[in-house]
MIKOLRO-775176 format. One record per residue (C-alpha): x, y, z; residue in one letter. Coordinates in Angstrom, 2 decimals. Layout:
MIKOLRO-775176
- X_Y_Z_A
...
//
This chain:
MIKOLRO-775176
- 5.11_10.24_0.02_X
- 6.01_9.22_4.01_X
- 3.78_7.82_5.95_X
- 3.63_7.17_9.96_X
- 2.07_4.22_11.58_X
- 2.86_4.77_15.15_X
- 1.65_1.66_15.81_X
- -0.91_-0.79_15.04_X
- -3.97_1.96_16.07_X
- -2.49_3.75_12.71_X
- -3.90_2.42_9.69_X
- -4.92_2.96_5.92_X
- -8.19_2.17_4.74_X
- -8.85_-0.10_1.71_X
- -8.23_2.47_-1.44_X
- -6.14_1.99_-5.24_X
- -3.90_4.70_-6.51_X
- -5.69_4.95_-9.34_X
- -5.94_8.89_-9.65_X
- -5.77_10.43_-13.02_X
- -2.32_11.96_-12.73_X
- -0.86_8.58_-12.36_X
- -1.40_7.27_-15.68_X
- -3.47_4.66_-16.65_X
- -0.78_1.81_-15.54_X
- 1.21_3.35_-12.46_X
- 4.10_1.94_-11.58_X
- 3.91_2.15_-7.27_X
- 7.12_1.37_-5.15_X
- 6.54_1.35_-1.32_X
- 9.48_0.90_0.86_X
- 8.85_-0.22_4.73_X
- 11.22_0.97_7.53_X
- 10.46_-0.13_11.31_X
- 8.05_-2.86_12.56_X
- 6.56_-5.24_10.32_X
- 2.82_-4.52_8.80_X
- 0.08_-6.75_7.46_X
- -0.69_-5.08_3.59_X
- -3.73_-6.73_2.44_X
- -5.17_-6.81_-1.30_X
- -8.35_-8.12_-2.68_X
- -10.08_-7.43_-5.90_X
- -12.23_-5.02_-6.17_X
- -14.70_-6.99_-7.38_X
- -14.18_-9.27_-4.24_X
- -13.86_-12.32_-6.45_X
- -11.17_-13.70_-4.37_X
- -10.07_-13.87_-0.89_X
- -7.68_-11.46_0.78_X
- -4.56_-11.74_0.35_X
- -2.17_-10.65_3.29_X
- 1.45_-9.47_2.90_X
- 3.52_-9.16_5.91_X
- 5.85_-6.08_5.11_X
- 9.52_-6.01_7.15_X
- 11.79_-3.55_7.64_X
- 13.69_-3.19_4.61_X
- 11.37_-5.15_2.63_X
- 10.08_-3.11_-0.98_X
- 6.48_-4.03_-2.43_X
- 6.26_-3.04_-6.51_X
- 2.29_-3.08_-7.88_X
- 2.61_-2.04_-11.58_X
- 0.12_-2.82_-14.73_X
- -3.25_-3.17_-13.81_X
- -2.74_-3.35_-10.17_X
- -4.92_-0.41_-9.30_X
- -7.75_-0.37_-12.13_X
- -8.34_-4.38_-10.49_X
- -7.10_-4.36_-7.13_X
- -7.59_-1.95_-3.69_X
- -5.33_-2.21_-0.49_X
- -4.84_-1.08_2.97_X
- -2.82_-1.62_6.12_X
- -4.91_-2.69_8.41_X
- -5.25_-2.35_12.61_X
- -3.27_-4.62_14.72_X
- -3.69_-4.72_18.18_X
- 0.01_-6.49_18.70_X
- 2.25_-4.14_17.27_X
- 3.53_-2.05_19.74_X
- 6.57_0.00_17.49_X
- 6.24_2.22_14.68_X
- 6.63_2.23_10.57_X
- 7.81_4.29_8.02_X
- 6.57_3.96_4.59_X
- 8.38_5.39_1.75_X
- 6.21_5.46_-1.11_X
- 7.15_6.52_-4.87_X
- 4.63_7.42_-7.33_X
- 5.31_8.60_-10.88_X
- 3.08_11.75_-11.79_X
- 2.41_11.84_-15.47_X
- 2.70_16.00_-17.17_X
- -0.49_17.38_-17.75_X
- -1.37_19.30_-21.15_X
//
């Protein structure tokens, strides 16, 4: 998947990548290109704080194991940043039947 933030009006809300087709245990790699992001996780139980990740250019964020059945993310609105971002992401799909 590639995904445009033009800039910081461009967002993702707070979601997992927990469909069916990904297996119970996906293994996610998202590779960031351009201006640097805020990605933010919490639970989804919200039984701890936010956590904020500043994503760079170049940078590559793994969430594997139970990273989506316990945890949600997004990239939120930011009023300061002014360039765009390209996210590369790579999802395994698992064969139906």
């Amino acid at each position: 998947l590639a995904n445009l933030y033009r800039d910081g009006a461009d967002k993702v809300d707070w979601h997992a990548d927990d469909e069916q087709v990904l297996g119970l245990t996906p293994i996610i790699a998202s590779v960031s290109l351009g201006t640097s992001r805020k990605f933010r996780m919490r639970r989804k139980d919200r039984s701890l704080t936010t956590t904020d990740i500043v994503l760079n250019s170049g940078d590559v964020l793994i969430m594997r194991g139970s990273t989506q059945q316990l945890w949600e993310h997004e990239v939120p609105r930011s009023k300061v940043v002014k360039e765009p971002r390209v996210n590369l992401t790579f999802r395994k799909v698992m064969p139906t039947g």
